[in-house]
GUKOLTI-382694 format. One record per residue (C-alpha): x, z, y; residue number from 1. Coordinates in Angstrom, 2 decimals. Layout:
N
{{X,Z,Y},NUM}
...
END
This chain:
505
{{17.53,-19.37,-47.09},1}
{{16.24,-16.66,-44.86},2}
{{18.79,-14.30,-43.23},3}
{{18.67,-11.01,-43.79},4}
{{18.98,-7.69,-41.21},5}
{{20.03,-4.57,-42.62},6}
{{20.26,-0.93,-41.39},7}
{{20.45,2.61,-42.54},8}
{{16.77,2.74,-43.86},9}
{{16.28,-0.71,-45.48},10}
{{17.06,-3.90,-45.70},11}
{{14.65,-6.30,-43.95},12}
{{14.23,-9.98,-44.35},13}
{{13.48,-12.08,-40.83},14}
{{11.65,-15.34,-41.66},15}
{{12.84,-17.98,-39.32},16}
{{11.78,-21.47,-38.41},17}
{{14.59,-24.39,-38.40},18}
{{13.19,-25.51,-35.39},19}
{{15.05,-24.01,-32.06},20}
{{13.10,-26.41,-29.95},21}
{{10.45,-25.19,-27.45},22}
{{7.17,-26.47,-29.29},23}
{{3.46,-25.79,-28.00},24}
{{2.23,-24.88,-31.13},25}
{{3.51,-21.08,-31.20},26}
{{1.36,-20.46,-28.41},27}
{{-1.67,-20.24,-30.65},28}
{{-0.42,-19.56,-34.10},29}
{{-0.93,-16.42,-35.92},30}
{{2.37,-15.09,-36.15},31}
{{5.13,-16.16,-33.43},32}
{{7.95,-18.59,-34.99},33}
{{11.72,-17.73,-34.13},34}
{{14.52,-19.87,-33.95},35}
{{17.10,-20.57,-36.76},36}
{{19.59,-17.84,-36.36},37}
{{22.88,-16.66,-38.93},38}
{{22.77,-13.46,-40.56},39}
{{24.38,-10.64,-38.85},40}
{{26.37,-9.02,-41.83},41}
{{27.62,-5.32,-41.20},42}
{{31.98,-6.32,-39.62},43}
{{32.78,-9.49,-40.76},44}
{{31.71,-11.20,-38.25},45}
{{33.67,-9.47,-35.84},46}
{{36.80,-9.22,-37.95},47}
{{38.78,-12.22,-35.91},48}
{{38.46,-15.40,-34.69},49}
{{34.88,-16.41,-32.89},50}
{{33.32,-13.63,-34.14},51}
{{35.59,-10.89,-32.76},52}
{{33.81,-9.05,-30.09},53}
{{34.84,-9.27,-26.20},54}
{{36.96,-6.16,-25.24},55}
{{34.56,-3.66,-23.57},56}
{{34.62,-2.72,-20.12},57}
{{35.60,0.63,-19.66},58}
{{32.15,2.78,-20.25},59}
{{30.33,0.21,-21.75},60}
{{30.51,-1.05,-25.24},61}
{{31.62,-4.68,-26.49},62}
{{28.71,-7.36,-25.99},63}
{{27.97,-8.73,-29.40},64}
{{29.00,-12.28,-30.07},65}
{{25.74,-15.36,-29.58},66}
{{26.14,-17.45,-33.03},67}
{{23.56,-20.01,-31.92},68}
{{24.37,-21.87,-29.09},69}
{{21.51,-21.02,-25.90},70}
{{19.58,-23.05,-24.77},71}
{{20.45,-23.69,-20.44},72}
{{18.87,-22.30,-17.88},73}
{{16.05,-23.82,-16.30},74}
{{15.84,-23.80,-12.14},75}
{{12.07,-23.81,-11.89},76}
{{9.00,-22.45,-14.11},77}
{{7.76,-25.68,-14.07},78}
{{10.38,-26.76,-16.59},79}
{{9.91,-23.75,-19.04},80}
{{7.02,-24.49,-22.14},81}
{{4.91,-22.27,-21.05},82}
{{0.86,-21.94,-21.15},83}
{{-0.74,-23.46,-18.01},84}
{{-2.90,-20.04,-17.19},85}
{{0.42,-18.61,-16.61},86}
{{2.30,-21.28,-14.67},87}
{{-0.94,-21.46,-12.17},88}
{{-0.66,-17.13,-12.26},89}
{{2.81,-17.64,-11.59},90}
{{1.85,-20.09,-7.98},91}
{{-0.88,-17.84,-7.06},92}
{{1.35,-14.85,-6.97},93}
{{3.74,-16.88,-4.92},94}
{{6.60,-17.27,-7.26},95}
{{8.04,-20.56,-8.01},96}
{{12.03,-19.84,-8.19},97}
{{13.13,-17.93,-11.44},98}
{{15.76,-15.33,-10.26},99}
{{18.92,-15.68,-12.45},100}
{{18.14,-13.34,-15.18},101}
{{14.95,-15.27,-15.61},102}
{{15.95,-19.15,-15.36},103}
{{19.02,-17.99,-18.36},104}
{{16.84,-16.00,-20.95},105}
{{13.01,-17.76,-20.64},106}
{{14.15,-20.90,-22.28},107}
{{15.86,-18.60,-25.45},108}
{{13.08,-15.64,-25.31},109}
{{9.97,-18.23,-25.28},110}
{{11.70,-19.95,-28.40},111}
{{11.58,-16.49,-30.26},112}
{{14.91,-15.64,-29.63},113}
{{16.30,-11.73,-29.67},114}
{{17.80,-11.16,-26.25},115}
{{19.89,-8.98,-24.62},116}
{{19.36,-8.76,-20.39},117}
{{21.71,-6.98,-18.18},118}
{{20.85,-7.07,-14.58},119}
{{20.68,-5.03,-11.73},120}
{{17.34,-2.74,-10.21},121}
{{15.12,-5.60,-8.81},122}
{{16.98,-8.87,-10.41},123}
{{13.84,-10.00,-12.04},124}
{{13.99,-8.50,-15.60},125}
{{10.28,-7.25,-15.96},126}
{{9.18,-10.66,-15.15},127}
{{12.41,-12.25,-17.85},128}
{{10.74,-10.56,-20.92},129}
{{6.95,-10.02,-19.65},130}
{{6.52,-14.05,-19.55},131}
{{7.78,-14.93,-23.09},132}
{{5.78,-11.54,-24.18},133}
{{2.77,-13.19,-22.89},134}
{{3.34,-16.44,-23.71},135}
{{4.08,-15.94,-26.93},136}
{{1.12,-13.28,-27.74},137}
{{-1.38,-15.86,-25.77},138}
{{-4.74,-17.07,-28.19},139}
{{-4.51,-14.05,-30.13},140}
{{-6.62,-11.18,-30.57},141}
{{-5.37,-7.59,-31.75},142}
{{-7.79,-5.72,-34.43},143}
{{-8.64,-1.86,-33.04},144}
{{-5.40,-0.07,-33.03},145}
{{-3.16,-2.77,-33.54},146}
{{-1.23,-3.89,-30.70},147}
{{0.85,-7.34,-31.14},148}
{{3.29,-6.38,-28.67},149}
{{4.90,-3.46,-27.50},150}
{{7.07,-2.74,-24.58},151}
{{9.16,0.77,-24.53},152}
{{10.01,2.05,-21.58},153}
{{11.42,5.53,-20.69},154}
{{9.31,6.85,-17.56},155}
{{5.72,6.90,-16.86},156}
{{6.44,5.61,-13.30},157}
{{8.43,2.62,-15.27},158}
{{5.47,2.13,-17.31},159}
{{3.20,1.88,-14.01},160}
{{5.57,-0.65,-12.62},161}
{{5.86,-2.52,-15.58},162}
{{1.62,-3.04,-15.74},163}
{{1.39,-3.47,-12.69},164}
{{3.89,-6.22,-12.89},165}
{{2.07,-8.23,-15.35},166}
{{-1.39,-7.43,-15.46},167}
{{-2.05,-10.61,-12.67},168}
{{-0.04,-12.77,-15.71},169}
{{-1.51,-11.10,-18.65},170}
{{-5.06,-11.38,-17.37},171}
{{-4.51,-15.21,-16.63},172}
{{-3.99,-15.22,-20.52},173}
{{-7.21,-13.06,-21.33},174}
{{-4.64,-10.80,-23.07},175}
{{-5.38,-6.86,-22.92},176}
{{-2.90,-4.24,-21.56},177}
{{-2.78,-0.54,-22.61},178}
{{-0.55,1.96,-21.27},179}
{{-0.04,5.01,-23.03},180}
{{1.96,7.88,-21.26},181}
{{2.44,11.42,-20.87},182}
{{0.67,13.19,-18.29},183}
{{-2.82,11.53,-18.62},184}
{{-5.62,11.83,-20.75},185}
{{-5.00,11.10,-24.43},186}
{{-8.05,10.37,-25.37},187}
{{-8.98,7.33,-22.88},188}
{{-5.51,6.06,-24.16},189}
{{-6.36,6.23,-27.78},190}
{{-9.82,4.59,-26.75},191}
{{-8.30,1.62,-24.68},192}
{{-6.26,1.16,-28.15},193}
{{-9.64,1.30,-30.46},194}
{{-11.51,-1.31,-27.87},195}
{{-8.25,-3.44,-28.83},196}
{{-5.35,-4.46,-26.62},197}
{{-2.90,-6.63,-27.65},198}
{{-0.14,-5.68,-25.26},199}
{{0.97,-2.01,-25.14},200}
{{3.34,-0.39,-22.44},201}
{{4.53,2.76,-23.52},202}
{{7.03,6.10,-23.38},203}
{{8.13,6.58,-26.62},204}
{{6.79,10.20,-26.75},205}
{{2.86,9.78,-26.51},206}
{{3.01,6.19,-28.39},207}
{{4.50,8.67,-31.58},208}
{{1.51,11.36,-30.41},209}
{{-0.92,8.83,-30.80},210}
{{0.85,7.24,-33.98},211}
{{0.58,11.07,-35.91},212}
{{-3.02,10.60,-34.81},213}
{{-4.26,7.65,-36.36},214}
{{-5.26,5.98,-33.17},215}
{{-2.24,2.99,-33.14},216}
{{-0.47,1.29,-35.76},217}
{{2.43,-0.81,-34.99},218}
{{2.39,-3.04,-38.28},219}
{{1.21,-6.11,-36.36},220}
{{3.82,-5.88,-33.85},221}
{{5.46,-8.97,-33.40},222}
{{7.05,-9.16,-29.88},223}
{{9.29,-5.58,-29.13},224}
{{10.98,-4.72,-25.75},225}
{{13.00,-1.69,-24.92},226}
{{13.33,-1.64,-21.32},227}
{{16.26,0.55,-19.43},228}
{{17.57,1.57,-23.29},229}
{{20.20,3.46,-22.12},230}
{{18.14,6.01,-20.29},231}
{{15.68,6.28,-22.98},232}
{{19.15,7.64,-24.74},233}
{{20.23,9.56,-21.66},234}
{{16.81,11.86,-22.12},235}
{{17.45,12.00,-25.77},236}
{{14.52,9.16,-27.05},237}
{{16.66,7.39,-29.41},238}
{{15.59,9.05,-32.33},239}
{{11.73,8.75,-31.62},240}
{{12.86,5.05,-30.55},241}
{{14.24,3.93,-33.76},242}
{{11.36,5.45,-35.24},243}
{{8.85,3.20,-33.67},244}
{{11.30,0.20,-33.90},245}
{{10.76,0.81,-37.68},246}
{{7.74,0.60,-38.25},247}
{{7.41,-2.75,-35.88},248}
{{6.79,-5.90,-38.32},249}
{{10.95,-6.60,-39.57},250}
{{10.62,-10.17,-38.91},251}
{{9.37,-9.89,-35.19},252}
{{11.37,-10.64,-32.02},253}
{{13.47,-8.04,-30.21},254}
{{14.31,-8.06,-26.30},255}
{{16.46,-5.01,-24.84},256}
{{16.62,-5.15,-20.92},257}
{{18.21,-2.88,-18.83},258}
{{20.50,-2.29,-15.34},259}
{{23.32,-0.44,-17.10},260}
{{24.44,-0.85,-21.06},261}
{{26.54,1.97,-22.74},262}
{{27.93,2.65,-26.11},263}
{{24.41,4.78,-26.58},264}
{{22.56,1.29,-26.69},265}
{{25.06,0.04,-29.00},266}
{{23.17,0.88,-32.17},267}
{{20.17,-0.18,-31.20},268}
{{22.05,-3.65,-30.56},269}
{{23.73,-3.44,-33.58},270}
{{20.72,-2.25,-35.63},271}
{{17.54,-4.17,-34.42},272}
{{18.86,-7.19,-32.49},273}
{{20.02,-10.87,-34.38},274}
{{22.30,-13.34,-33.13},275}
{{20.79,-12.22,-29.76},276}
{{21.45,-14.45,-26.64},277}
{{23.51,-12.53,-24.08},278}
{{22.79,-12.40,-20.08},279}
{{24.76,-10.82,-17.81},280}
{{23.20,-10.60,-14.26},281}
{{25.86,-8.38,-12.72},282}
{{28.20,-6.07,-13.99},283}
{{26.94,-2.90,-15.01},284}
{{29.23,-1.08,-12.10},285}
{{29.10,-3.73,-10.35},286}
{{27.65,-3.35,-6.16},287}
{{24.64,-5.06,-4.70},288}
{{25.93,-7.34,-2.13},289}
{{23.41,-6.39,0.09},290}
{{23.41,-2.69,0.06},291}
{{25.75,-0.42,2.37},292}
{{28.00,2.58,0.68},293}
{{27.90,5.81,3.25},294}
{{29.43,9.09,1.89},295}
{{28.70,11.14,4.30},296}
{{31.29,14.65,5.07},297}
{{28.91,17.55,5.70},298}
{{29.51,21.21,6.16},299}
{{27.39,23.46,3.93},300}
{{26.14,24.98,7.13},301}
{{25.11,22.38,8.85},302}
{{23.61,20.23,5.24},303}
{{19.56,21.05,5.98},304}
{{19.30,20.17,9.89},305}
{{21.10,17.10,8.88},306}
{{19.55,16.07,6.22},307}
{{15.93,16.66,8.35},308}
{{17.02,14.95,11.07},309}
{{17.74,11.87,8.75},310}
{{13.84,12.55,7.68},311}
{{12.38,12.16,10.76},312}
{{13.60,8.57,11.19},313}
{{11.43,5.64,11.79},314}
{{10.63,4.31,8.49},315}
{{10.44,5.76,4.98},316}
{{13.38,7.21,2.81},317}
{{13.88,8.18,-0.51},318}
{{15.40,11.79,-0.90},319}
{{16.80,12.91,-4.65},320}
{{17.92,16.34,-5.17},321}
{{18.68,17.83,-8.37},322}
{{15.97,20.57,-9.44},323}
{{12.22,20.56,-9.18},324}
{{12.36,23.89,-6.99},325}
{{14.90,22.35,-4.48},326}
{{12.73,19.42,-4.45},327}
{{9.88,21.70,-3.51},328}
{{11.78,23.66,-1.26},329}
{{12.73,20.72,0.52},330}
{{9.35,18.82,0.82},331}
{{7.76,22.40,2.56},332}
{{10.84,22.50,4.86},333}
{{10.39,19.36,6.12},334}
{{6.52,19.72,6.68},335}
{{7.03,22.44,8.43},336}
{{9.53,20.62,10.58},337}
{{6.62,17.98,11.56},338}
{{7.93,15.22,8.69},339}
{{5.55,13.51,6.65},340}
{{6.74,14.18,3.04},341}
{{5.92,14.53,-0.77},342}
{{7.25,16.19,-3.52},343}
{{7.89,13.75,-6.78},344}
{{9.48,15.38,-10.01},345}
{{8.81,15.83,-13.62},346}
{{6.38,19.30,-13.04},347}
{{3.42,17.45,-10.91},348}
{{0.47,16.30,-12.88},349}
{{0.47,12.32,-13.71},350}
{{-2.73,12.24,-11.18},351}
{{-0.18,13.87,-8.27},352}
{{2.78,11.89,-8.87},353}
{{0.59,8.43,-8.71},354}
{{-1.16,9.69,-5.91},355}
{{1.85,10.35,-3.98},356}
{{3.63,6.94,-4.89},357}
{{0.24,5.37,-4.04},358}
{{0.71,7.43,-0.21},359}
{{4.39,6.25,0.04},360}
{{3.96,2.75,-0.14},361}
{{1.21,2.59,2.03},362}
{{3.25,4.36,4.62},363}
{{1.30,7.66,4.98},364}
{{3.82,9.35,3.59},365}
{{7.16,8.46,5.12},366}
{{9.56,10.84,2.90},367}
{{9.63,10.71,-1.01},368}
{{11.72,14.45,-2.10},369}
{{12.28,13.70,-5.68},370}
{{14.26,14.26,-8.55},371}
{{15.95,11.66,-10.96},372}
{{12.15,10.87,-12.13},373}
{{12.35,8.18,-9.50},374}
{{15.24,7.28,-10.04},375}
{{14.33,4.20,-12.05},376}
{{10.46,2.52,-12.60},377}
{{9.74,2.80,-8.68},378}
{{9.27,-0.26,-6.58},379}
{{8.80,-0.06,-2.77},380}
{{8.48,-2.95,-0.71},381}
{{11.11,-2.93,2.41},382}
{{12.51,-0.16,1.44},383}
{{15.85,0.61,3.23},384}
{{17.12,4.10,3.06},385}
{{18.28,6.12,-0.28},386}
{{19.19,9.54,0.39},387}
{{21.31,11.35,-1.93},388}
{{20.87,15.01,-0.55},389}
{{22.48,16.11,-3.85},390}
{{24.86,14.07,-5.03},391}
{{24.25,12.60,-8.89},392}
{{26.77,13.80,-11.63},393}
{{26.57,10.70,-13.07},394}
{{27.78,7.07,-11.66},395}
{{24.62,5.42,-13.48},396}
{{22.55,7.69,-11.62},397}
{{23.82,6.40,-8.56},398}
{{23.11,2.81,-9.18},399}
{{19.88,3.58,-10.19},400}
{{18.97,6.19,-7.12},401}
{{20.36,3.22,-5.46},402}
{{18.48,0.45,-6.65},403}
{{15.35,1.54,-5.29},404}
{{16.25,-0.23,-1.88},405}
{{18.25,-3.37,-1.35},406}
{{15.86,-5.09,-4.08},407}
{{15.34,-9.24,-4.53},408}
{{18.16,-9.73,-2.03},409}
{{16.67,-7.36,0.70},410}
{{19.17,-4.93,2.32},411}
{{19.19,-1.73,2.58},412}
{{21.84,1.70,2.89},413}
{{22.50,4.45,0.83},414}
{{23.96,7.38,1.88},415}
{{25.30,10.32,0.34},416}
{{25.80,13.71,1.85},417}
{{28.87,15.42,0.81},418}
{{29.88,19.35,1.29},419}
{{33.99,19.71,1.06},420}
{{34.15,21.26,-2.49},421}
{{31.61,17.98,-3.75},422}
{{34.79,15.30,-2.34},423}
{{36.51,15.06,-5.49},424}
{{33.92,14.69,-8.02},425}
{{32.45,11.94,-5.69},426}
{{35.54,10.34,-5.63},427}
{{35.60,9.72,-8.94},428}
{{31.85,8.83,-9.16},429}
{{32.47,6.12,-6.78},430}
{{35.69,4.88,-8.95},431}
{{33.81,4.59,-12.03},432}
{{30.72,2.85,-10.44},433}
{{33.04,0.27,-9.07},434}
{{31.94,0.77,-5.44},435}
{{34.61,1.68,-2.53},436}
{{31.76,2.99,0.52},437}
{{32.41,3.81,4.31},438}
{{32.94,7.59,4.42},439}
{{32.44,9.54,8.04},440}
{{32.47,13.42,8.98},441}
{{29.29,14.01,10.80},442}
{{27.49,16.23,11.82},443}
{{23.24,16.98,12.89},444}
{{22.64,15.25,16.22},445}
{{25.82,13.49,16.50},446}
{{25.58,9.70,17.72},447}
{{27.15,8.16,13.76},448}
{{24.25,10.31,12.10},449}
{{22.02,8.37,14.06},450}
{{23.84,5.16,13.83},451}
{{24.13,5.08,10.01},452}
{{20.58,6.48,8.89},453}
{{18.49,6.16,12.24},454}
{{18.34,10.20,11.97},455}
{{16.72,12.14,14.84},456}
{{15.08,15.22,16.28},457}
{{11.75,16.18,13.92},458}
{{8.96,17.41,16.45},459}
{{8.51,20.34,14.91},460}
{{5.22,20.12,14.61},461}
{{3.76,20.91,11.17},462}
{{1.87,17.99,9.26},463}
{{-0.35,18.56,6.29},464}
{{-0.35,15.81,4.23},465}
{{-3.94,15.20,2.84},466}
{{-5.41,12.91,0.02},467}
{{-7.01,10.15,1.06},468}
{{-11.00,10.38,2.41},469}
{{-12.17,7.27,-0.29},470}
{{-10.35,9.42,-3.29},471}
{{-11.85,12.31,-2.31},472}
{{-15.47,11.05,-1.87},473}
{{-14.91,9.09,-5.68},474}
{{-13.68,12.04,-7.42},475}
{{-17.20,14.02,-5.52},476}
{{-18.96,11.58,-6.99},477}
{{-17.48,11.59,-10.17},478}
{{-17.78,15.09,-10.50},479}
{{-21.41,15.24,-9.40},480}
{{-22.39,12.95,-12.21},481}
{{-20.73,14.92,-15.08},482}
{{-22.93,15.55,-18.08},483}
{{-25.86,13.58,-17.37},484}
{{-24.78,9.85,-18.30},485}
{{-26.67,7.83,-20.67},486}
{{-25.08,6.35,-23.31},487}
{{-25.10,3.06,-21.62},488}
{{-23.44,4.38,-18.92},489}
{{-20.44,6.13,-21.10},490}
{{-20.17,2.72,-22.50},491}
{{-19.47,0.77,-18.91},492}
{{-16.56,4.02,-18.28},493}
{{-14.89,3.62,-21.11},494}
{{-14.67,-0.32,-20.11},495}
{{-13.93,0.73,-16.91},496}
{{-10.60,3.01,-18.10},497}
{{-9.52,0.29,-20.03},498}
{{-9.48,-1.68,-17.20},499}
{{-8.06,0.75,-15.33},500}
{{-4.80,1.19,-17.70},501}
{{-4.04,-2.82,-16.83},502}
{{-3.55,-1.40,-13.10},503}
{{-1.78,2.26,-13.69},504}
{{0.45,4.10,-16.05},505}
END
């Protein structure tokens, strides 16, 4: 007998196989099998006994209890059942060695399992649920408009990251990849999704635009991920998210991955995930080992020449302020000083904001001034130096401000400048995010500023910082062409923008 799911709109039967082994077949079948798995009935499996549910950690909610045993962890790909195209994508990218996260869920996930993945920025999770995605979906084709799997994610610089991730893996599998965000042109979307695409990467916002238009359906929808849940709840998603989760096919499989779980995930768990295998990277407070604490005591006056010296080190930084306009503000200060930075937040054009990303990591732009926007979804190799210039009000925003250095065991510092009436509230931050950092009075100049973020004199110079000449001389082109394309022609761009939404949000 078939268990059943229920929640507050229906009640929806899962079809399951008996089989929890790890057979080839599903790699080519129609519809992907899942592994035999109890009913989850509304309390009573929680009432006492094995099914009462672990006391919560304070801030997060109780981790629901794994009915069916998981399958163990696996030390190389090698051992997982996985296509060939993707274990040879896997070697020419370089990676052989699962991180943690990865060699614990893969075995469960690529048997159809739901999942639920906590781990910390850079432990591996895109990778955890973007190989059984693909696995699984691999030898099937989507109609026009009807994706087969669908990953939700809360950021369009998340989104980019998360394509970028596993386009190498998804081509190696002939599958296509759509991503559909706000902040770029609506209609190429909604054409990559009528050329077909059986893997979608989306914000939950412009998936539901494009939904009201007729131009996706998400009936076929087999394979669901939420990544970083909670903050999709933080900026107030959840009801568009439960939408969509609705109207995904009931009997499909469900993976929610994410740094930091609250109680706001907690009804998604409850709601849309069955007998879900549990991984726990890393407490959700809990420090990278390889990433220094520094609050740093500042006085008010003194806060902007110290926080431009620490701009003008060698090397690029990350620098999150509160506001757009003190962003801004910031970014023209420190141009004018003779620093190489960019403004990043919420009120730049899709087109900017990838631009500038593209100009950080490349090094041409040393500085990244940005609100909470990149807080999470931004990936920068040998990255070592977070900035909080203004501190966060929250302690998950200072993991995740955080987590953009000391990433797949690289080091890194992050430092937090801190006026006298900001002590207390940042003593508390640091209590509930489980982290006890090295806190030193400075001031600009002073040899401990230097020692602790490499800060020194800007030249004072001012910089303009300029896109780059090949962008410039494509979008000339581009532009020249307008309006006199042949139809043959508007046939090769539109293959060309699909393609190009398997390299950028």
């Amino acid at each position: 007998m078939n268990p059943t799911r229920t929640n507050n709109r229906s009640s929806r039967a899962r079809s399951r196989t008996a089989d929890s082994g790890r057979g080839g077949s599903r790699f080519n079948s129609t519809v992907p099998t899942r592994s035999a798995a109890p009913a989850r009935s509304g309390g009573s499996g929680r009432s006492g006994g094995q099914g009462r549910r672990p006391a919560a950690v304070q801030g997060e909610f109780a981790l629901p209890v794994t009915v069916t045993p998981a399958l163990p962890a696996v030390e190389a790909f090698a051992d997982l059942d996985m296509p060939a195209q993707l274990l040879a994508a896997l070697t020419a990218q370089g990676v052989s060695v699962p991180f943690p996260i990865q060699g614990a869920t893969l075995p469960n996930t690529l048997a159809g399992r739901d999942a639920l993945g906590r781990g910390r920025t850079g432990s591996g999770k895109t990778l955890a649920f973007g190989l059984a995605l693909l696995a699984r979906t691999a030898g099937q084709r989507a109609e026009p408009r009807q994706p087969l799997a669908l990953v939700l994610v809360p950021t369009r610089e998340l989104a980019q990251q998360v394509t970028d991730a596993l386009a190498p893996y998804a081509r190696s599998v002939r599958l296509r990849m759509a991503t559909v965000v706000g902040g770029m042109s609506i209609g190429r979307q909604a054409n990559a999704l009528r050329g077909g695409a059986e893997v979608v990467v989306a914000t939950p916002g412009r998936l539901k635009d494009l939904i009201d238009r007729g131009d996706c359906q998400l009936n076929q929808v087999a394979i669901t991920v939420l990544d970083e849940a909670d903050q999709m709840a933080d900026m107030g998603f959840m009801p568009q998210v439960t939408e969509l989760l609705d109207q995904v096919r009931p009997e499909g499989q469900r993976m929610l991955f994410s740094a930091t779980l609250d109680r706001n995930v907690d009804r998604l768990v409850r709601r849309y995930l069955t007998d879900p295998v549990v991984h726990s990277v890393d407490p959700s407070a809990g420090a990278v080992t390889t990433m220094e604490h520094h609050v740093l005591h500042v006085h008010g006056a003194d806060k902007n020449r110290t926080t431009t010296e620490i701009a003008a080190r060698d090397g690029r930084v990350i620098m999150f302020l509160d506001t757009k306009r003190a962003v801004d503000k910031l970014t023209d200060h420190l141009l004018a000083s003779g620093v190489r930075a960019a403004a990043l937040h919420g009120g730049k054009a899709q087109s900017q904001r990838t631009r500038t990303l593209t100009q950080f990591k490349a090094g041409h732009v040393t500085v990244l001034v940005a609100t909470n926007v990149a807080a999470r979804g931004i990936h920068v190799d040998n990255l070592d130096l977070v900035v909080n210039v203004d501190p966060p009000t929250d302690h998950k925003d200072y993991l995740h401000r955080g987590g953009r250095t000391a990433r797949a065991g690289e080091s890194g510092s992050v430092v937090t400048l801190v006026t006298p009436n900001q002590r207390r509230d940042m003593t508390r931050l640091m209590t509930a995010a489980g982290i006890v950092p090295q806190t030193t009075q400075v001031r600009s100049g002073e040899e401990a500023l230097g020692r602790i973020t490499g800060a020194q004199a800007p030249s004072g110079i001012p910089v303009t910082i300029t896109a780059p000449v090949v962008a410039r001389r494509e979008r000339s082109r581009s532009a020249s062409s307008r309006g006199r394309r042949s139809p043959a022609s508007a046939a090769r761009r539109v293959t060309a923008h699909q393609s190009s939404f398997d390299a950028a949000a």
